[in-house]
N, C-alpha and C positions, 0 to 999 in steps of 0.2 A: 884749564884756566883760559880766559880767552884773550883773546891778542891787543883786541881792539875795547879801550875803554874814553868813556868822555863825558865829560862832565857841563850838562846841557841847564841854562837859563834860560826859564819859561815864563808867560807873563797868562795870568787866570784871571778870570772873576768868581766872586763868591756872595752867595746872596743867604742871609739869615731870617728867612719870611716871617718866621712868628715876632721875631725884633724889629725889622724895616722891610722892606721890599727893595730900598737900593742894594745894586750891587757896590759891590766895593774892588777895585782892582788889586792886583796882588802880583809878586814876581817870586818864584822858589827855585831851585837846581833838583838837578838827580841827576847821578850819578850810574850809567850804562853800559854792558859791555856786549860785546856783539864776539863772535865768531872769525866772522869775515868784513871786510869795508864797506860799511854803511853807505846807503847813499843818505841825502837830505830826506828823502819820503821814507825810506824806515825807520830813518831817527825822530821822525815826526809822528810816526805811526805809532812807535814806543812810546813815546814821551802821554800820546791820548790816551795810551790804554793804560798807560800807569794813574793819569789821570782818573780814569773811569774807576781802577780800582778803588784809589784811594775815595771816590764819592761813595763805594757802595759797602767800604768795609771802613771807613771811618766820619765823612762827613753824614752820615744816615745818622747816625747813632746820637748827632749832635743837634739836629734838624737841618742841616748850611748842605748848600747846593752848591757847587763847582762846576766852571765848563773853563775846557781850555781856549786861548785865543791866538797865542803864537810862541813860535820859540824866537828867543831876543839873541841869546849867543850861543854858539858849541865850541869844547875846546877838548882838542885831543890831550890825553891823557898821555905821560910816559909810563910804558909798562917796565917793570925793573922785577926779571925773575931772577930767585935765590935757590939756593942750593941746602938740602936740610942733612 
């Protein structure tokens, strides 16, 4: 289980070319967990490539094209282990 969890708002654009050519801006979370203490550039580095995932294993499928633009907030997460 890892130690470090946080729950990060990001702010995208999304373009649906066959319907418009505008992009439309957009803001989502995802929710991270890490190992060890992130810095700002890993949690940004996460955050793109979850990004990327998500363009080529669900925005493909739809024709909508995603690029990220920035992250808006992060907030640390309390981890609370239990005992089974």
């Amino acid at each position: 289980m890892a130690d470090f969890n946080f729950k990060v708002t990001y702010k995208f654009t999304r373009c649906y070319p066959k319907i418009s050519d505008a992009k439309r801006p957009a803001k989502d979370t995802v929710n991270l967990e890490f190992d060890s203490e992130p810095s700002e550039y890993e949690i940004e580095a996460k955050v793109k490539d979850w990004v990327c995932q998500l363009q080529r294993d669900v925005m493909d499928d739809i024709d909508c094209e995603i690029e990220f633009q920035e992250i808006v907030k992060v907030r640390k997460l309390k981890v609370v282990k239990g005992y089974f």
